[in-house]
C-alpha positions in Angstrom: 88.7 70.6 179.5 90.9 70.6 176.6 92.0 73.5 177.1 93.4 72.7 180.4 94.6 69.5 178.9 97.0 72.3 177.0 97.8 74.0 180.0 99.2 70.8 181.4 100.8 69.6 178.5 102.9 73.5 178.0 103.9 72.5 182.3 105.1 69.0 180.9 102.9 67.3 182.6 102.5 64.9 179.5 101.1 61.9 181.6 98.3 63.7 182.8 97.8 66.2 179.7 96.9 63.0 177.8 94.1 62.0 180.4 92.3 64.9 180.1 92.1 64.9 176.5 91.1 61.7 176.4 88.4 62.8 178.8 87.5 65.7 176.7 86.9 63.5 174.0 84.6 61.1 175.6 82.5 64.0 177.2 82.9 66.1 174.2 81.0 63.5 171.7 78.9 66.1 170.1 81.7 68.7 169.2 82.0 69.9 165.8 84.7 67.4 163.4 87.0 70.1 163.6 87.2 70.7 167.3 87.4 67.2 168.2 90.3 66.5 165.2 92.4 69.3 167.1 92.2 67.5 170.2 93.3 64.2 168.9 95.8 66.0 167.6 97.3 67.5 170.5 96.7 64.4 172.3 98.6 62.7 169.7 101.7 65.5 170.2 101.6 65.0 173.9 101.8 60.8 173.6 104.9 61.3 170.6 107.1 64.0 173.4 106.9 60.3 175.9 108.1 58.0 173.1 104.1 56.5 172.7 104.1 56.5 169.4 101.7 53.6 168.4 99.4 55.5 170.6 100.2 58.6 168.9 99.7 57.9 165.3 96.1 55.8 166.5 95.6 59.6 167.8 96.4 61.8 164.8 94.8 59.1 162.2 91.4 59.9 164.2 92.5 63.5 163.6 93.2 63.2 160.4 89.9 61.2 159.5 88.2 63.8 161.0 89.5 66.6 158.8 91.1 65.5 155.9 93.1 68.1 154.3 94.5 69.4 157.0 98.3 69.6 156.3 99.2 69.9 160.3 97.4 67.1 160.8 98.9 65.1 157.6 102.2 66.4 158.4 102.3 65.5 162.3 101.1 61.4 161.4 103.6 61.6 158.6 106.6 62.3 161.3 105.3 59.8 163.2 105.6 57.0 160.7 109.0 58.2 160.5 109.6 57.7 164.5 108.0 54.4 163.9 110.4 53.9 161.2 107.8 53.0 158.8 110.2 55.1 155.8 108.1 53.9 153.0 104.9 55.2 154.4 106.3 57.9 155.7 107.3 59.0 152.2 104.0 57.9 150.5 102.3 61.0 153.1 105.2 63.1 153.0 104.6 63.1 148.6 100.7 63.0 149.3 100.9 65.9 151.9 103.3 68.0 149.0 100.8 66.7 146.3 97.7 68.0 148.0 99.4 71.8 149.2 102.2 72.2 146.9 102.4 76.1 148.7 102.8 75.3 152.6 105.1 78.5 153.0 107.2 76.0 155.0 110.2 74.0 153.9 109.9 71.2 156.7 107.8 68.3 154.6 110.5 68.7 151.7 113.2 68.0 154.1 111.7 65.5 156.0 111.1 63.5 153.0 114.6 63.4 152.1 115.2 62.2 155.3 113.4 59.4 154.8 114.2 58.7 151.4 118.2 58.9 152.7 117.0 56.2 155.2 115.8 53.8 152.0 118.4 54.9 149.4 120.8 57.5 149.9 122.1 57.8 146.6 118.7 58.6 145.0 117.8 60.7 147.9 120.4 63.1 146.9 119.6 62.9 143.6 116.2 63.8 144.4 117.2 66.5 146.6 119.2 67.8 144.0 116.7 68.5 141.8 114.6 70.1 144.6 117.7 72.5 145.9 116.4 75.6 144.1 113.1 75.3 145.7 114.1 76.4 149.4 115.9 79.8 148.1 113.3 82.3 150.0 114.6 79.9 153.0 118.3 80.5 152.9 119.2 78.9 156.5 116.6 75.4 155.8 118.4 75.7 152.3 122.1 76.1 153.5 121.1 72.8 156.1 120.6 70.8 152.8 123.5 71.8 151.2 125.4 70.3 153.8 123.6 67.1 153.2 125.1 67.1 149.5 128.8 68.5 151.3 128.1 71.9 149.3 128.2 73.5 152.9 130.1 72.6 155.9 128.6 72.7 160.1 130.9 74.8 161.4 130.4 77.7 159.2 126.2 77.2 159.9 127.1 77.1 163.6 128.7 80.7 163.1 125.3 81.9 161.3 122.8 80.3 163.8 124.0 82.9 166.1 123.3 85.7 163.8 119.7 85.5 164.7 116.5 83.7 164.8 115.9 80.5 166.8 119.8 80.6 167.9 119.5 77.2 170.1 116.8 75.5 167.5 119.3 76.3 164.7 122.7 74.8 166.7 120.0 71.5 167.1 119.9 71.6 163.5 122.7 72.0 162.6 124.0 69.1 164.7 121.1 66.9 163.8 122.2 66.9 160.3 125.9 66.7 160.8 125.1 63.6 163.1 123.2 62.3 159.8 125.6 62.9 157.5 128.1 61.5 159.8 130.0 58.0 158.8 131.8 55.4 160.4 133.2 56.0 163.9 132.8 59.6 163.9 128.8 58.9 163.7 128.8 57.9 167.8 130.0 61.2 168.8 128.0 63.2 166.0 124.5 61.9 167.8 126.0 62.4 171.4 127.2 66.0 170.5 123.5 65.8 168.4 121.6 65.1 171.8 123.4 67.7 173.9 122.1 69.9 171.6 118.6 69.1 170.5 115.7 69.1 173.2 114.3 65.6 173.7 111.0 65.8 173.2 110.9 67.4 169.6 111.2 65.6 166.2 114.9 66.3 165.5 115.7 64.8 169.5 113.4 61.7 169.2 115.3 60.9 166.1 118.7 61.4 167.8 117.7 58.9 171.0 116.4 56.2 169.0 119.4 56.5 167.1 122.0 56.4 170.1 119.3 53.7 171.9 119.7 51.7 168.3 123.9 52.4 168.3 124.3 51.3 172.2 122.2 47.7 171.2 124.5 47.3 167.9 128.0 47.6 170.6 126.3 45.5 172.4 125.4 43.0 169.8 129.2 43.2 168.4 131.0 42.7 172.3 129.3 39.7 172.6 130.3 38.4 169.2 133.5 38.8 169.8 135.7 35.7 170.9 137.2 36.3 174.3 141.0 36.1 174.0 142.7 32.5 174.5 145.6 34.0 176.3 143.5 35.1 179.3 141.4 31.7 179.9 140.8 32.8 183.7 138.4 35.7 182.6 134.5 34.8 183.0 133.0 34.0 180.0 130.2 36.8 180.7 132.8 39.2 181.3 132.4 42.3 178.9 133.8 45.5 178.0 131.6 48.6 179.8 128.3 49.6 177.7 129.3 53.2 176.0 127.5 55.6 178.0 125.7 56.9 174.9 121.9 57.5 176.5 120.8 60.9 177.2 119.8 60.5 180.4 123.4 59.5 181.6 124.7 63.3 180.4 122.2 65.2 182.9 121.7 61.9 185.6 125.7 62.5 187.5 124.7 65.8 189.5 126.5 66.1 192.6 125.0 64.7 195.8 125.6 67.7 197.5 122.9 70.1 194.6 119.7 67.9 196.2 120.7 68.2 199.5 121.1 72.1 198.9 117.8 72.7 197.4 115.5 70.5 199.7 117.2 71.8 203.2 115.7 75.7 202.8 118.3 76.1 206.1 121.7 75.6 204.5 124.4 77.2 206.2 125.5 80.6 204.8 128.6 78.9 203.1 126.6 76.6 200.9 126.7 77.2 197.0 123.7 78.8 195.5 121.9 76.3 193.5 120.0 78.2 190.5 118.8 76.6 187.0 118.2 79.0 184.0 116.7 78.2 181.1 119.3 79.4 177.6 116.8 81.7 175.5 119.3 82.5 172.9 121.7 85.0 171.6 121.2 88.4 170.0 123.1 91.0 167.8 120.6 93.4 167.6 119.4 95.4 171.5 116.1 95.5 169.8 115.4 92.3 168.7 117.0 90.7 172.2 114.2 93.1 173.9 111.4 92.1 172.1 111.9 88.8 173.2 112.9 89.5 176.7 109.2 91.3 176.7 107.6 87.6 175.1 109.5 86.0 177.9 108.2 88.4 180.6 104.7 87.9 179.2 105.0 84.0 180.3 105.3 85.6 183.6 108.9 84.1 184.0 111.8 85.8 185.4 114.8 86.4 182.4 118.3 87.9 182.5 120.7 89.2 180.3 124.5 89.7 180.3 126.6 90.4 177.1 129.2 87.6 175.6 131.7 87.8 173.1 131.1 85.3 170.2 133.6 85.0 167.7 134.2 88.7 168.3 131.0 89.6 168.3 129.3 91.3 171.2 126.0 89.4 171.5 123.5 89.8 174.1 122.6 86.3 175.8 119.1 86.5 177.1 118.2 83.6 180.1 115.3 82.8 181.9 115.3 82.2 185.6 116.9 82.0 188.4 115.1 78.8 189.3 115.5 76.8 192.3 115.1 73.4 191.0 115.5 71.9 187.9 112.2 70.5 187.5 110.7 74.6 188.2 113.3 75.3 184.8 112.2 72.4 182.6 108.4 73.6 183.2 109.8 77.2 182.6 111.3 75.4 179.1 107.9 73.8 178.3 106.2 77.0 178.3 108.5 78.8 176.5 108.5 76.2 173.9 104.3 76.5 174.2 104.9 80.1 173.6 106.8 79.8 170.2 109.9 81.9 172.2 112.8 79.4 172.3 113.5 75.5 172.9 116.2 76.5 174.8 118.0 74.1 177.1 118.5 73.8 181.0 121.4 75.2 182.0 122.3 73.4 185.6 124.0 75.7 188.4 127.7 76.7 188.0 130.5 75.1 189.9 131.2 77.0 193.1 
């Protein structure tokens, strides 16, 4: 059962994903520790990609009670004490988690705890991360995203090299997460919207960037209604105010035409009618080789992908896509499994204008 709970959860269907694991958990009383940590762990994942995350860290503190020393399991309740905005905790597991493996073989923990030692005091956060620069050389690009943090780098310069290889759409989310972070005054609102268009929603980097813009749309808010209306037009209502900044989101993807639903639920549209098909972005590759090894990964999802060449800052690359789908919702499943699959986080890419 919890292995179906997986297969729902890598479809999206988050809702019912977490039902079955729940399930599996009440039926599943007599499992070994470890077998029944890893479920409250993926339950835990599946409640954090809605938002749940009280529910969530309940989850992965069962997990974690369960086994201990496991650093997945430290590491996932200590991003979730940073969704929850609980920073000082969230540092107190981020140090215990580096205490307790001090050789993860991943950079993530150390940069995550400067992130949430920027949120309590900047200054000695880069202070700290000073110290700690040297420590990320065997990962140059996690390295080079710091360094931008401390303005020894700059994002457009990274947004050149994510497409050298790698994750290419993971590393432009990056790279605008932590541009949006670094980001000051009134260039901060667009540096999360350009962050959001970017990042996919339901991973760490994305949750971070919608509570952010949900958090900048209250503050606007807050400060249009503290403003005193102007004496010199008296015959404006006093509840009158200035349009809400459309910075959630949902409002980005939300505006498709009328015309793209009527296309894809009449299957008799006259011969004239635009073809309406969603791809999912895979990513962008120098190399022929390395572009077909991961057009084989994508083919072993059992998904449909296509390739066409683009010209990149000169550069011939070879942009690899998955689809044609017929409906969004078919591409955003077709994105959850890829993600699943460790092949991309790539985003849906909605039909071209006609």
């Amino acid at each position: 059962m919890a292995i179906g709970a997986q297969e729902w959860a890598a479809r999206g269907e988050l809702a019912r994903a977490i039902k079955m694991f729940a399930r599996a958990l009440k039926l599943g009383a007599d499992l070994p520790q470890a077998q029944r940590a890893a479920i409250y762990n993926n339950q835990a994942m599946a409640l954090k990609k809605l938002g749940r995350f009280d529910a969530a860290l309940g989850a992965i503190t069962h997990a974690v009670a369960l086994a201990p020393a496991h650093p997945r399991y430290l590491y996932n309740r200590a991003l979730l004490l940073v969704h929850l905005q609980q920073y000082e905790q969230a540092r107190n597991a981020l140090d215990a988690l580096l205490q307790k493996h001090p050789n993860l073989g991943s950079p993530y923990p150390l940069m995550w705890r400067y992130e949430v030692t920027d949120k309590l005091d900047p200054e000695q956060a880069r202070i700290w991360l000073r110290e700690r620069l040297d420590s990320l050389t065997r990962y140059p690009w996690q390295q080079a995203l710091m360094q931008l943090r401390l303005d020894l780098q700059h994002g457009e310069p990274l947004l050149t090299r994510a497409l050298a290889g790698g994750d290419v759409a993971m590393r432009r989310c990056e790279v605008y997460f932590h541009m949006a972070q670094h980001a000051k005054g009134d260039q901060r609102a667009d540096a999360l919207r350009l962050a959001a268009d970017h990042c996919d929603a339901q991973i760490d980097e994305g949750l971070m960037i919608q509570a952010q813009l949900r958090a900048l749309a209250v503050q606007s808010e807050s400060n249009a209604a503290a403003t005193p209306e102007a004496d010199a037009a008296p015959q404006t209502p006093a509840t009158e105010r200035a349009p809400e900044p459309a910075v959630t989101p949902t409002t980005v993807a939300a505006t498709a035409p009328q015309e793209e639903s009527g296309d894809v639920a009449t299957p008799h549209a006259e011969p004239m009618s635009p073809v309406i098909e969603f791809f999912v972005e895979v990513g962008f590759y120098e190399q022929t080789e390395s572009a077909n090894e991961v057009r084989h990964q994508v083919e072993s999802l059992d998904l449909p992908v296509q390739s066409h060449t683009a010209d990149i800052h000169n550069t011939a690359m070879i942009h690899l896509l998955a689809g044609p789908f017929a409906t969004r919702d078919q591409a955003e499943q077709a994105q959850a499994a890829l993600r699943i699959g460790g092949v991309a986080i790539g985003r849906v890419l909605p039909p071209a204008a006609p």
